[in-house]
N, C-alpha and C positions, 0 to 999 in steps of 0.2 A: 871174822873181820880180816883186811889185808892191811900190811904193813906196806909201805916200800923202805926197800936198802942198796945203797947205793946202786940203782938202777933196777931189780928182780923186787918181784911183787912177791912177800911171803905168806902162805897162811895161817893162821895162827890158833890153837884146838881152844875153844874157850874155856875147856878147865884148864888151860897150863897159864892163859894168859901171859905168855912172854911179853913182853913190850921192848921193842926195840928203843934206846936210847944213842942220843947224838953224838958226835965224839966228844973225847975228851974237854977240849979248849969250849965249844958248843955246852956240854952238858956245864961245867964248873959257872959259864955265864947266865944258865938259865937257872941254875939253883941258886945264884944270888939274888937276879930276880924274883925269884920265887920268896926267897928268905924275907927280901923289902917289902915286899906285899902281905907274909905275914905280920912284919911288926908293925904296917898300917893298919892292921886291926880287918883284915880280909878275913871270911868267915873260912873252914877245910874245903869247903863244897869247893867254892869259888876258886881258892888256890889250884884244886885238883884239876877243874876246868880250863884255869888258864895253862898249867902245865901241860895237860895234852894238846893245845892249841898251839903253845910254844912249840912242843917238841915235833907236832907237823913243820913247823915253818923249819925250824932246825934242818931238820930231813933231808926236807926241800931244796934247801940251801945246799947242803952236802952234797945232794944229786947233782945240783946245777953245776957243781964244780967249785964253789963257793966254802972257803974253810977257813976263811978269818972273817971276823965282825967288819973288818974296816975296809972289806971286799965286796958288803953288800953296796948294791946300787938299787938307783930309782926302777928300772927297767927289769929286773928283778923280781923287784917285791911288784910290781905291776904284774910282771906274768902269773905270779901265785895268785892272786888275787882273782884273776880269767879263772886257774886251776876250781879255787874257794867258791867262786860263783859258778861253775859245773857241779857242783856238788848240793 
């Protein structure tokens, strides 16, 4: 599988399974979201699912140049979305 980080595409050996995480300020907002959705009663499956979906867009974000929450824009999350639909 490939990562991206800040811009270079890594590979990743599937026994080591590194997972690249988002930075700091990114990572603390998605573990809360994570946290909310466990105490709605989300099954582990589902949580693990949303967290690697998150932690793409995260990325995503980082790469764009994008490093606060209140920096995303419409046009943004539109271009990932092109990205999501390539895939």
């Amino acid at each position: 599988q490939m990562y991206v980080a800040t811009g270079s595409v890594q590979c990743v050996n599937e026994r080591s399974r590194c997972v690249q995480e988002p930075c700091d300020l990114f990572l603390t907002g998605m573990n809360e979201f994570l946290v909310q959705r466990e105490a709605n009663g989300r099954s582990e499956l589902t949580v693990r699912f949303e967290k690697s979906v998150v932690r793409s867009f995260l990325l995503y974000l980082e790469n764009a140049g994008v490093m606060a929450f209140s920096m995303i824009e419409k046009d943004i999350v539109e271009a990932y979305l092109i990205v999501l639909q390539s895939k």
